[in-house]
C-alpha positions in Angstrom: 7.9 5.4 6.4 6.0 2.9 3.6 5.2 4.7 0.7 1.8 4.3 -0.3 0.4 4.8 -4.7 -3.1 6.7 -5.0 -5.3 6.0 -7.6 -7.5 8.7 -7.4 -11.7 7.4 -8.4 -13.1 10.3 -10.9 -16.2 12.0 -11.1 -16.8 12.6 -14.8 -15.6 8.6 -15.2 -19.0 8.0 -13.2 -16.2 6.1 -10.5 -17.7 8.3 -7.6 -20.8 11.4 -6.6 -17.4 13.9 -6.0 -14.2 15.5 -7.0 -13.3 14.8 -3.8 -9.9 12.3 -3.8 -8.9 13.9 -7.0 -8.5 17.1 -4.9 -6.8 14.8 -1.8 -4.7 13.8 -4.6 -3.3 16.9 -6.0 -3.0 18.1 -2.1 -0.9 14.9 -1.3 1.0 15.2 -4.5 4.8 15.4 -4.3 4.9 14.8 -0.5 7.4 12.3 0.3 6.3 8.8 -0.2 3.9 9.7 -2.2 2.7 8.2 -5.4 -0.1 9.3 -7.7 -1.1 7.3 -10.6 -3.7 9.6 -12.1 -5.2 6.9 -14.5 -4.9 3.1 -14.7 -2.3 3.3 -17.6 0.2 4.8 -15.1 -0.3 2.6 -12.2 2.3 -0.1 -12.7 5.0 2.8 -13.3 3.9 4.2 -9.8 4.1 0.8 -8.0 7.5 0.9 -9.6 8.6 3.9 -8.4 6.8 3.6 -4.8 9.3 0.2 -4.4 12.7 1.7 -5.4 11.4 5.2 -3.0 14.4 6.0 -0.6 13.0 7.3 2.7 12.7 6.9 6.5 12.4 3.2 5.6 13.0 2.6 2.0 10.9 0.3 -0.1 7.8 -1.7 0.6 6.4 -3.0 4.1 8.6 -5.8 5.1 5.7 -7.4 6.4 4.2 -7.9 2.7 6.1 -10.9 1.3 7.8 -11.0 -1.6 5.8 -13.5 -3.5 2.3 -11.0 -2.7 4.2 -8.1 -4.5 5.0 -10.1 -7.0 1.8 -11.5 -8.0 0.1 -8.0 -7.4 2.7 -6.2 -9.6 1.9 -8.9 -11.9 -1.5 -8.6 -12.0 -1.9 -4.7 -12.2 0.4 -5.1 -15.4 -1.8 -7.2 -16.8 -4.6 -5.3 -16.2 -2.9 -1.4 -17.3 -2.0 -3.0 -20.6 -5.4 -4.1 -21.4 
């Protein structure tokens, strides 16, 4: 099983018409694999803890190389710290 982050859009941030995946969210939350970042400032600690998960099949896809994670992590930290 690949764990998979959430970054649920908000309503009252004008980011969508609904509550909606806020709700998904807080129905998903604390199944396994499952990581919620509930604003941009805790995304990069998600993405962290989605790639040291222990499960069915720990970790990432293996069909997402190395050097894509990399420069995605990258990228979202540079992004959540402004």
């Amino acid at each position: 099983m690949t764990p998979i982050v959430l970054l649920p859009r908000r309503f009252e941030a004008g980011e969508h018409t609904t509550d909606h995946q806020m709700a998904t969210a807080r129905w998903l939350e604390g199944k396994p694999g499952v990581f919620i970042a509930w604003d941009e400032n805790d995304l990069a600690a998600q993405i962290q803890a989605a790639e040291g998960w222990v499960g069915t099949d720990a970790g990432l896809d293996p069909y997402a190389p190395k050097d894509f994670r990399d420069r995605l992590k990258a990228q979202i930290t540079d992004w959540s710290q402004g």
